[in-house]
N, C-alpha and C positions, 0 to 999 in steps of 0.2 A: 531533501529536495524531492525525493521520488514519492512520498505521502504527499504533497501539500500541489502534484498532476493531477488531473483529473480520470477517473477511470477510463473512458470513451474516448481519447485525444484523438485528432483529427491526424489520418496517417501521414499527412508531411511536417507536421509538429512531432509526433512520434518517432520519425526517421532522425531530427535535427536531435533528440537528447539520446536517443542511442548509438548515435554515432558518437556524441560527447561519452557517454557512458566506456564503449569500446574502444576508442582511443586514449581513455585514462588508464587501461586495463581493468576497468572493472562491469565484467563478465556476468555478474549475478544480476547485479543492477538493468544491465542491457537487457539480459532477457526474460528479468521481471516483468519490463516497459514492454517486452516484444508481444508478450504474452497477452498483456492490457487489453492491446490492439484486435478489435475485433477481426478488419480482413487486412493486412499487410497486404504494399502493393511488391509489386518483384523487386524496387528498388531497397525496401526495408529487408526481404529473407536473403539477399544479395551481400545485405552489409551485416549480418550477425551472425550470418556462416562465415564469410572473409574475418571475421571479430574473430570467431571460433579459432579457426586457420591460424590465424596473426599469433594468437596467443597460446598457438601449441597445443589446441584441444580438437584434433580434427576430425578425430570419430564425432564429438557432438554436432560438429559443423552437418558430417554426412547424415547424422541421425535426422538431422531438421530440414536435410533433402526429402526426407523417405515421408517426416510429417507430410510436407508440402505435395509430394507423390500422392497420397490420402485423398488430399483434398480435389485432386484433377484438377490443377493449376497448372499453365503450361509454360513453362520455363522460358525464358530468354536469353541471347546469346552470355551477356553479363553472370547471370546466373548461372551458368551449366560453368560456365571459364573459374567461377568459385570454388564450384564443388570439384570440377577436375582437381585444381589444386590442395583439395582436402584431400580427394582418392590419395593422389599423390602423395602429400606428408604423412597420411595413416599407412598407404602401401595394403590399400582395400581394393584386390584384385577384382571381389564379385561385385560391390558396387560401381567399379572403375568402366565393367563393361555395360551394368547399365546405364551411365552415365552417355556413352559412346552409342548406346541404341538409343538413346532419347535425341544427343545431336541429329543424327540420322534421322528419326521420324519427326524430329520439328522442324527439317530441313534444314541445320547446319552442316552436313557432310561435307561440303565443298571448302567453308569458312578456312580462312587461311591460318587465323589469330588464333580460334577453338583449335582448330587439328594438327597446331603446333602444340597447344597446353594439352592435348590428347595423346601427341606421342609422348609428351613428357612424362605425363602421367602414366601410363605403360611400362616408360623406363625406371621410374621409381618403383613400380610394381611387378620388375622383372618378367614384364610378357611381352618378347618382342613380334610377337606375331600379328597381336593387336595393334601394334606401334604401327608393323610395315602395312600393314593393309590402310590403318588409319594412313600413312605417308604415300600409299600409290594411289589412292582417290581422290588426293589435294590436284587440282587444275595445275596451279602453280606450287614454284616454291620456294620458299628463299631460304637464307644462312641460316635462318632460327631453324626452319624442318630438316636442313642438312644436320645441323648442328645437333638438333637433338635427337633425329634417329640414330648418329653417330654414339653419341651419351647412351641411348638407351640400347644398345649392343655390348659395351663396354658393362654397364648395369648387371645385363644378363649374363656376365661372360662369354662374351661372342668377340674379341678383339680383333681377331680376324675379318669378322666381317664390318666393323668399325672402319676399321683404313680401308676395306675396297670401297663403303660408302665416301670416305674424304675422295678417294682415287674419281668417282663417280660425279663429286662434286664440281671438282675442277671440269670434267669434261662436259659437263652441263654450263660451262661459263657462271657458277655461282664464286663467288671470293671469299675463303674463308676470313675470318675474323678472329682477334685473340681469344676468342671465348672458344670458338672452334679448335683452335693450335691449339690451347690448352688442355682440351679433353680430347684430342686424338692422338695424342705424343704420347699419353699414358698405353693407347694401345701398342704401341710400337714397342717399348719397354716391355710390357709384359709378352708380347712374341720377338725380343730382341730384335726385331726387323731395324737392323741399321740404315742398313738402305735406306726404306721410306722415311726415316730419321732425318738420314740427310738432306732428301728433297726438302723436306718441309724447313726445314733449319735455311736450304736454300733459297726457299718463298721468303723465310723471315726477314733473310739479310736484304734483300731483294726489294720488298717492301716495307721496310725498317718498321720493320714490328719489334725491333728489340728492344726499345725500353720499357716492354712493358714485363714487368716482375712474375706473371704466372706464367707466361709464355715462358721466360728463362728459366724457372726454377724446373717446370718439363720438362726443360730441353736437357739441363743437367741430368737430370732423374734418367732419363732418355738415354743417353751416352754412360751412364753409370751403368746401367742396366744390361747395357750391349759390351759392357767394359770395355769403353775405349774410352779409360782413365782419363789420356791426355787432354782429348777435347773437350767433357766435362770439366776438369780444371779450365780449359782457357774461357769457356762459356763463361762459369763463376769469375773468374778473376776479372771479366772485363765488364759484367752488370755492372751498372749503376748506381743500382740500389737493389739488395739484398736481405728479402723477406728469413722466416722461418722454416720454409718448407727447401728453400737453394742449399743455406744450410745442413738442413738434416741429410738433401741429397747427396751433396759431396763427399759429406764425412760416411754416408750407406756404400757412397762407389770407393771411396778409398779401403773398406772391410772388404766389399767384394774384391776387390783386388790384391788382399791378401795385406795390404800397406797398413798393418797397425797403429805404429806408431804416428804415422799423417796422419790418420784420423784422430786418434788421442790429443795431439798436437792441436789440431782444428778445434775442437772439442773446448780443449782449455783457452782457445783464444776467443770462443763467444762465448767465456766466460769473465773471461778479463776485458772485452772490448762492449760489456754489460748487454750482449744482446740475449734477449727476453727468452728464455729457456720454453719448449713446452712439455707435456709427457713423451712427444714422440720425439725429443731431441733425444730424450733419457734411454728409452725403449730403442733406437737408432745404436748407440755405443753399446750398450750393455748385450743390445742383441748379437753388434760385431764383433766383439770381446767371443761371446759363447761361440759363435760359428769360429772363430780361429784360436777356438782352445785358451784362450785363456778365461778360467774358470773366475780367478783370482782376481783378476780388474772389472771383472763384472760383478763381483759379489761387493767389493771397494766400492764401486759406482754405486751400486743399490744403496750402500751407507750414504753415500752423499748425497742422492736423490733427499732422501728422507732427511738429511741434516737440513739440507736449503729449501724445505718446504712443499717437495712436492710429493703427491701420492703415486704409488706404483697402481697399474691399473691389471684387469687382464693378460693384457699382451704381457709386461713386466713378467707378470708372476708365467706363465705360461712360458717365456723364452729363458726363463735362468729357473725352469724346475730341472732340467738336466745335468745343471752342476749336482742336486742334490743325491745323481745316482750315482756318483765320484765318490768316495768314500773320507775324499781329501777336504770335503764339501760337504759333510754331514751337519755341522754346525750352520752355516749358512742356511745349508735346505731346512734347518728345520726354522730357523729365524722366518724362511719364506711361507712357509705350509704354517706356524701360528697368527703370521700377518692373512695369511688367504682365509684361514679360521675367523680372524678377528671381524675381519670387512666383506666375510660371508660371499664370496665367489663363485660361491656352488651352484648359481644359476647360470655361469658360463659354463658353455660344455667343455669347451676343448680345456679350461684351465681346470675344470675335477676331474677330465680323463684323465691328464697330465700330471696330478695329483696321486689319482690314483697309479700310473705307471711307475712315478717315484717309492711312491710307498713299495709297491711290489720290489722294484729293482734294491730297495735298501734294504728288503730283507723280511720286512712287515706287512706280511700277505692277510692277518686277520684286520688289520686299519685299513688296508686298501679294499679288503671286502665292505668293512665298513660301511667307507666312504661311498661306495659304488652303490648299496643300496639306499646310502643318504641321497642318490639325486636324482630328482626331479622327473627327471625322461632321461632316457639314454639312449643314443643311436647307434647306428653300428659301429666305429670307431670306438665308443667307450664298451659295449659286448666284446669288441673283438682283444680288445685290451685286459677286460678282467679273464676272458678266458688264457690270453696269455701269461697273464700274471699266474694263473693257477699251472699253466705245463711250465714254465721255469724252474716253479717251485717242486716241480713232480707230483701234480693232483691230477693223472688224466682222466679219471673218472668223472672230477668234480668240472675239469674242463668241456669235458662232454658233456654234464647237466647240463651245465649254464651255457652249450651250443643250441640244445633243445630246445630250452626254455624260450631263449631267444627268437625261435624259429616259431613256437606257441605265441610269442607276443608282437609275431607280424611284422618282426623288423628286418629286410633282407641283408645276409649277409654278404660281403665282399670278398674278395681277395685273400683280404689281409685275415679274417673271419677263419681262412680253411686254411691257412697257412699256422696258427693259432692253434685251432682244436687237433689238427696232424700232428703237428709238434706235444700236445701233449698226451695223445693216443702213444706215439716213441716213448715215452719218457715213464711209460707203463704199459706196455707191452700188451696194449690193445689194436692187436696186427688184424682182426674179422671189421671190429670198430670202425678202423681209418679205411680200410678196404671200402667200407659200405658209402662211408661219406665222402671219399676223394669219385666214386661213381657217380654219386650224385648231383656235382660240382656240374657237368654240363647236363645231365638228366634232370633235374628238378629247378634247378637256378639259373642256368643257361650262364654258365662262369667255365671256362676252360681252361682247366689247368696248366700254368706258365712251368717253366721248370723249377719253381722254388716250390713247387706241389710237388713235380717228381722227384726232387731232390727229398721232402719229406717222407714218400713214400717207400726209398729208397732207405732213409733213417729207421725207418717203420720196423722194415723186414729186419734189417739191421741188426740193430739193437737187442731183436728176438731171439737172435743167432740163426735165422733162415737167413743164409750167408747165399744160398746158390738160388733162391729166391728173388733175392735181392738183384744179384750179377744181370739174372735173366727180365729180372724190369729195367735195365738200367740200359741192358742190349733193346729190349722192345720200346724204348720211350721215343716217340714221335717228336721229340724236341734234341736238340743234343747237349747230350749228359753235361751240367755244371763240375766245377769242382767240388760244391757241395754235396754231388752227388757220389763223387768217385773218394770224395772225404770220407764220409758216411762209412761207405764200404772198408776204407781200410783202417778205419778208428775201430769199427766190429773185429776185422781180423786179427787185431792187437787184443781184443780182449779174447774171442774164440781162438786165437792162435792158429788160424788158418792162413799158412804161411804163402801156397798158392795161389789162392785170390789176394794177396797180403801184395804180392810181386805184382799182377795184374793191376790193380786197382793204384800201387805206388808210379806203376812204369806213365798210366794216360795225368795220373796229378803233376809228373814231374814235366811231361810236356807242356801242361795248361797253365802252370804256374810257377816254374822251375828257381822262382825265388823265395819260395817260402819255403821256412826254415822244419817246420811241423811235419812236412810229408816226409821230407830225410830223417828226422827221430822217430817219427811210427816205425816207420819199415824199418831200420837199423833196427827200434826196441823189438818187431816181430820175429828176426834174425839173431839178435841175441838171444833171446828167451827158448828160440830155438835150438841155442849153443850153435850158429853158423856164424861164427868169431870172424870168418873171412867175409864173406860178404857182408856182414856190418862195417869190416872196419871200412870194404869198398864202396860204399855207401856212404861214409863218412868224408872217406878219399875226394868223392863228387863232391860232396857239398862243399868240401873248403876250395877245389880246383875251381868250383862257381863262383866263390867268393861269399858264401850263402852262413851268414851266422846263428847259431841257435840264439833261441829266444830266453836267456835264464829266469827259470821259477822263481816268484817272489810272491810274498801272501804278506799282508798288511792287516793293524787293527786299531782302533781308536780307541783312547784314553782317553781321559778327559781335556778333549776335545784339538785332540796333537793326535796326529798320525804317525807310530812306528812301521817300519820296511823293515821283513827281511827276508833275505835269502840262505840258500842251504848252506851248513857248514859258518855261516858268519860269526866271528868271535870277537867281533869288536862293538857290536849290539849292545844296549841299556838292559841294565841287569842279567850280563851274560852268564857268568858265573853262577847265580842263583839260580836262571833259568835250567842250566845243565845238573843243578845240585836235583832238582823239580823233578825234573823229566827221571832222573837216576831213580830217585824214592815212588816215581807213579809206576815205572818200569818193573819196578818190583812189585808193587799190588796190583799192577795189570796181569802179571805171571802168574801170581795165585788164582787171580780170579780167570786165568785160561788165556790168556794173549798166549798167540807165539810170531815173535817179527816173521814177514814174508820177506826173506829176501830175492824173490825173484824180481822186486823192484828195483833190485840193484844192479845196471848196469853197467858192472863193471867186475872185470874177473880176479876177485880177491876171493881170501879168505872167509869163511862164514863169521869170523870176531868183526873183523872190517865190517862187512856187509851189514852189521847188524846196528855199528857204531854211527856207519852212512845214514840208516835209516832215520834213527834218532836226531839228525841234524838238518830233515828235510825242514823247510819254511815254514810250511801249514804249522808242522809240530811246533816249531819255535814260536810264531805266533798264537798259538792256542795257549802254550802255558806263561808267556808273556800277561796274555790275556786275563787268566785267571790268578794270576799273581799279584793281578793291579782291580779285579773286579770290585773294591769299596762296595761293598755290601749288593750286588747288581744279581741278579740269576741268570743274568745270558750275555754269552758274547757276541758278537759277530767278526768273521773272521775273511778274510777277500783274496783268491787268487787268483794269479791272471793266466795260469793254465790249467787244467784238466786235476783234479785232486790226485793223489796218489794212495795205490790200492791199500799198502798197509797204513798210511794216514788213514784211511776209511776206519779200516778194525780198529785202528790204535786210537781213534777221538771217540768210536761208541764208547771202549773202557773209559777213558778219560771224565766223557758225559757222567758215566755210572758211577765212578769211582769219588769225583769230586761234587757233584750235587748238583751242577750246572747246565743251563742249553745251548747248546756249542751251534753257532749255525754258521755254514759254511757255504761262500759263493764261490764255486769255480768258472771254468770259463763254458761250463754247457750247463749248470743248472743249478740250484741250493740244494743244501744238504743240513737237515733239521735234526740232532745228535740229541736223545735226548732217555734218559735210565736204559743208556743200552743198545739203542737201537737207532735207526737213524730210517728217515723220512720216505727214502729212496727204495727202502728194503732188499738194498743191493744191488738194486738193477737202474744204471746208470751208464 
C-alpha cells in the first residue's frame, strides 16, 4: 500500500494513513510515510511520538522531540503532553526537564492538564523537586495534581511526605478518589502508619469506596503491613470481589505474622478455587516460607512453581539463595544457582551479589570470585560482599586489595564496606591496617563509626593478643560497648589465657546478655585451663541456677546429597564402627608423622588415656573421616560446625589433610578453615 502513495502527500492525507499505520502497530511503515512528508503539521509529530510511546519505544518517541527541536518548530500544548509521557515511560530525567523549560517559555506553566502530566513525569523519573515546583505554580488544583504529586513522592521514596500531601489534600477541600486511596495506603504500609491507615479506611467506609478492588487490596496490604492481622482478614473476607494482588496480600500478612500454616492453607485454596496464580503469588509464599525458616517448603514450592508452568524471576532466585548457605540446602541451591546460570541473571545486581554471597558462605570462595568479576558493574553492596567473602574465608590482605581497588573505581563505600574490610584486617592480624582505615571512616568518607566498627576494632586488637589494648578501646569508645565487643575480648582471653581481663570482660557479658550459654563456657574454659576447678565449677553453678543451657557442638557433612549430624562421643552414627576403626589407623600415621593430642581441650579432669580417647570423639573429627570414608572419587570435603573449631581438631585435620590426599575445609562458627598437604588456610591464627 505504502509504494503505490505518492511521495508529496498532502499533510492531512498523510496524518489519515499514519495513524492507520500506528494503530495496527506497524511502526516502520508510520515513519516511513512520516518521513515522506516534507513539513508535518504538529498534529502528525503529535501522533507518531504518541505511536512511539503506545508501542513501547519511548526513547524514539523523545528522539523525534529533539528532531522537531532542530527545526525551531514551536510546540503545542498536544505535543509537549506527548512527549511528557514519553519522558515518563523512558524515565529521561535530562530530556524531562527540557521538556518542562519549553512548557514554561511557550507559556504552558500555569496549564493545569500539561502540569499534571509534568508532575507525573517527574514522578516516573524519580525527581520530586521538579514535580513540587511544577505542583506549587499550578493556579489551581485538582485530584489528578494531588494524586500525583502524592505517586511521585512515593516514586522517589519519600512516603512520609506522600500522606502529609493526602493530609494537605483534604484540607484544601479536594476529595480524594480510588486512584488517590490506592496509591497513598501503600505509603502508610511502608511507614506502618496505622493511624493514617485508619482515617483513610474511615473516608472509605464513609464514602463507600469499597467496592472497588485496588482500594481493598491496599487496604489489606495496609493492615498486613502494620500487622493488624485481624482487620486485614476482615477487609479480605468481606470484598466482593477479589483480584491477585488481595490475595497475595493476605497470604504476605499471615507470614508476617508468623501464622504459617494460614498462609500455606490460603495458598492452596487459590489453587483449588482455580484463581489465576502470578509470579508474585509464587515469590509471596516462598519468600514467607524463607523468612520463617522453613527452608524445606520453599525449596518444595520452587518445584512446583516450575511443574505448573511458571518461571522463577529475580526476586525467586534472590529470596531462596539463602537456603543455599544451609548446608541442609545444598542440593536445592545448587538446582537454583544452574537455573540463574541457565536464564543468565547476572544483569540483576542484587541476584549475582546474592550469588556471589552463597557461593562464599558454601565454602567456594574461587566461584564467587568468579562470578564477581563476571558482572557487569558492581556497587557497593556487591564490593562490600566480595570483600567479605574474602575475611570469612581469612584473606585479609586480599580483603584489603579489593577495598582499594574499590576506592580507585569511584565507588563509595558504606557501612557495611568497613564493617567487611575490619573484619578481615582481625582475621589476619593486620592491627596498623584496620587502625588506618577505621580513621578514615569519618576523615575521608564522612561515615561514623556505629558500634559494630568498634566492636571490630576491638576484635582487631584482639585477636593480635594486644589484650590491654584492646580493654583500653573498649573503656575510650564513645559509644557503649556492644556484646560483641566485650565477646571479642574474652574469646582472645581464652586463647591468650589472660584469666584477668578473662573475669572482666565475662563479669559486663553476663550482665548484657546473661542468657547466653557461650559466655558461661569461655570463662569456665579460661578457669579450667587455668586449673581454677572452683570457680569453673561456680560458673557452671550460675548458669544452671539461670536456667542457661549450653549449646552442644555438632559438625555435619553431605553425601550424596543427604546430610549426616553429629555430635561428640556419638555411637549410634552411620558407619560408627568403621569410622573409629579410621580414626584408630590415621591416629597412628598422624604420630609418626609428629601429632601429639592437645589435651588441654579437654575440659574435664581425667586421666591423660581418657583425655586423649575424649578428644578423638570430638564431631569435627567424626565428621571429617565420615567424610572421607564416603568421598567416591571427590578431593575435597566440606565439613560445617555450629561452634568455634577445636584446637586439636585444628592440628589433627592438617595431618589428616596430609595424610590422606584430600581438602578438608571447614566452616566454623567465625570463619573457614581451608586444610590442605599440611597446613591450613588460617596459618593458625584464628
Amino acid at each position: 500500500m505504502l509504494s503505490k502513495l505518492p511521495s508529496n502527500l498532502p499533510p492531512h492525507l498523510g496524518l489519515k494513513f499514519i495513524k492507520i499505520y500506528a494503530n495496527s502497530g506497524d511502526l516502520r511503515r508510520a515513519r516511513q510515510l512520516f518521513d515522506t512528508i516534507s513539513e508535518p503539521d504538529l498534529r502528525t509529530w503529535t501522533v507518531i511520538i504518541d505511536a512511539y510511546t503506545k508501542h513501547g519505544f519511548p526513547k524514539e518517541a523523545v528522539s523525534l522531540y529533539a528532531e522537531l527541536q532542530k527545526k525551531n518548530i514551536q510546540p503545542d500544548k498536544l505535543l509537549l503532553l506527548s512527549v511528557a509521557k514519553a519522558c515518563a515511560a523512558s524515565s529521561d530525567l535530562y530530556k524531562a526537564k527540557e521538556i518542562n523549560e519549553d512548557a514554561i517559555k511557550f507559556g504552558f506553566g500555569p496549564d493545569l492538564i500539561l502540569g499534571n502530566a509534568l508532575i507525573d513525569m517527574y514522578g516516573k523519573c524519580r525527581y520530586s523537586e521538579g514535580a513540587k515546583r511544577v505542583f506549587a505554580r499550578l493556579p489551581v488544583k485538582d485530584v489528578i495534581s494531588w494524586t500525583s504529586i502524592a505517586a511521585c513522592y512515593m516514586n522517589c521514596g519519600l512516603p512520609g511526605e506522600a500522606v502529609r500531601a493526602f493530609h494537605e489534600m483534604g484540607l484544601n477541600g479536594v476529595r480524594p478518589n480510588p486512584v488517590t486511596l490506592s496509591s497513598i495506603l501503600p505509603a502508610c504500609s511502608e511507614l506502618k502508619d496505622l493511624s493514617s491507615g485508619r482515617q483513610i479506611h474511615g473516608f472509605i467506609i464513609r464514602n463507600e469506596v469499597g467496592d472497588n478492588v485496588f482500594v481493598n487490596s491496599a487496604l489489606v496490604n495496609m493492615y498486613a503491613s502494620c500487622l493488624s492481622i485481624k482487620k486485614a482478614q476482615l477487609v479480605f473476607e468481606t470484598m466482593s470481589q477479589r483480584d491477585i494482588v488481595s490475595w497475595n496480600a493476605i497470604i504476605t500478612a499471615h507470614f508476617l505474622n508468623g501464622e504459617c500454616e494460614n498462609a500455606l492453607c490460603l495458598f492452596q485454596q487459590m489453587i483449588t478455587e482455580g484463581i489465576k496464580l502470578d509470579g508474585a503469588s509464587w515469590n509471596a509464599v516462598i519468600g514467607g516460607c524463607m523468612q520463617n525458616g522453613r527452608t524445606k517448603e520453599a525449596l518444595q514450592m520452587l518445584s512446583q512453581m516450575q511443574v505448573l508452568g511458571f518461571r522463577p524471576n529475580q526476586i525467586t532466585i534472590t529470596t531462596l539463595l539463602p537456603a543455599c548457605t544451609s548446608l541442609e540446602s545444598l542440593r536445592g541451591g545448587k538446582e537454583i544457582h544452574g537455573y540463574a546460570f541457565r536464564h543468565w541473571f547476572f544483569e540483576d545486581l542484587t541476584a549475582t551479589t546474592a550469588l556471589v554471597l552463597t557461593y562464599a558462605k558454601c565454602g567456594d570462595l574461587e566461584l564467587a570470585h568468579r562470578l564477581f568479576n563476571m558482572m557487569p558493574r558492581r556497587d557497593a553492596v556487591a564490593w562490600s560482599t566480595m570483600i567479605s567473602a574474602h575475611s570469612m574465608h581469612g584473606n585479609g590482605d586480599e580483603a584489603l586489595s579489593l577495598f582499594h581497588k574499590m576506592l580507585n573505581s569511584r565507588i563509595k563505600p558504606n557501612a557495611m564496606t568497613f564493617t567487611a574490610v575490619l573484619s578481615g584486617c582481625s582475621h589476619s592480624r593486620l592491627v596498623d591496617e584496620a587502625l588506618s582505615i577505621f580513621h578514615s571512616m569519618s576523615r575521608d568518607h564522612l561515615i561514623e563509626p556505629d558500634a559494630e566498627h568498634y566492636s571490630c576494632m576491638v576484635d582487631v586488637f584482639s585477636r593480635a593478643g594486644r589484650l590491654e589494648e584492646a580493654y583500653d578501646f573498649i573503656k575510650n569508645m564513645p559509644v557503649q560497648p556492644s556484646a560483641s565487643a566485650w565477646g571479642a575480648l574474652l574469646g582472645a582471653c581464652r586463647v591468650y589465657k589472660n584469666v584477668d581481663l578473662g573475669r572482666l570482660a565475662a563479669k559486663q557479658l553476663l550482665q548484657i546478655e546473661p542468657k547466653n550459654p557461650g559466655n558461661y563456657v569461655i570463662l569456665s574454659n579460661i578457669l579450667v585451663t587455668a586449673k581454677l576447678w572452683g570457680e569453673a565449677s561456680e560458673t557452671r553453678k550460675l548458669m544452671r541456677d539461670r536456667g542457661v543451657k549450653k549449646i552442644p557442638g555438632s559438625s555435619w557433612v553431605q553425601v550424596r546429597n543427604k546430610v549426616y549430624t553429629f555430635v561428640a562421643g556419638d555411637k549410634k552414627i552411620d558407619q560408627s564402627d568403621e569410622i573409629d576403626r579410621f580414626l584408630d589407623e590415621l591416629g597412628q600415621k598422624m604420630r609418626v608423622a609428629g601429632y601429639m593430642p592437645n589435651t588441654e581441650f579437654v575440659l574435664q579432669d581425667v586421666d591423660q588415656e581418657e583425655k586423649e580417647d575424649l578428644l578423638c570423639n570430638h564431631s569435627e573429627k567424626l565428621a571429617v573421616a565420615f567424610g572421607i570414608l564416603n568421598l567416591n572419587g571427590a578431593s575435597s570435603i566440606r565439613v560445617f560446625k555450629n561452634l568455634r573449631i577445636c584446637g586439636d581438631c585444628h592440628s589433627a585435620i592438617k595431618f589428616i589433610a596430609k595424610i590422606v590426599g584430600v581438602q578438608i575445609i571447614v566452616r566454623d562458627s567465625l570463619r573457614f578453615h581451608h586444610f590442605k598437604d599440611g597446613f591450613c588456610s588460617c596459618r593458625d591464627f584464628w
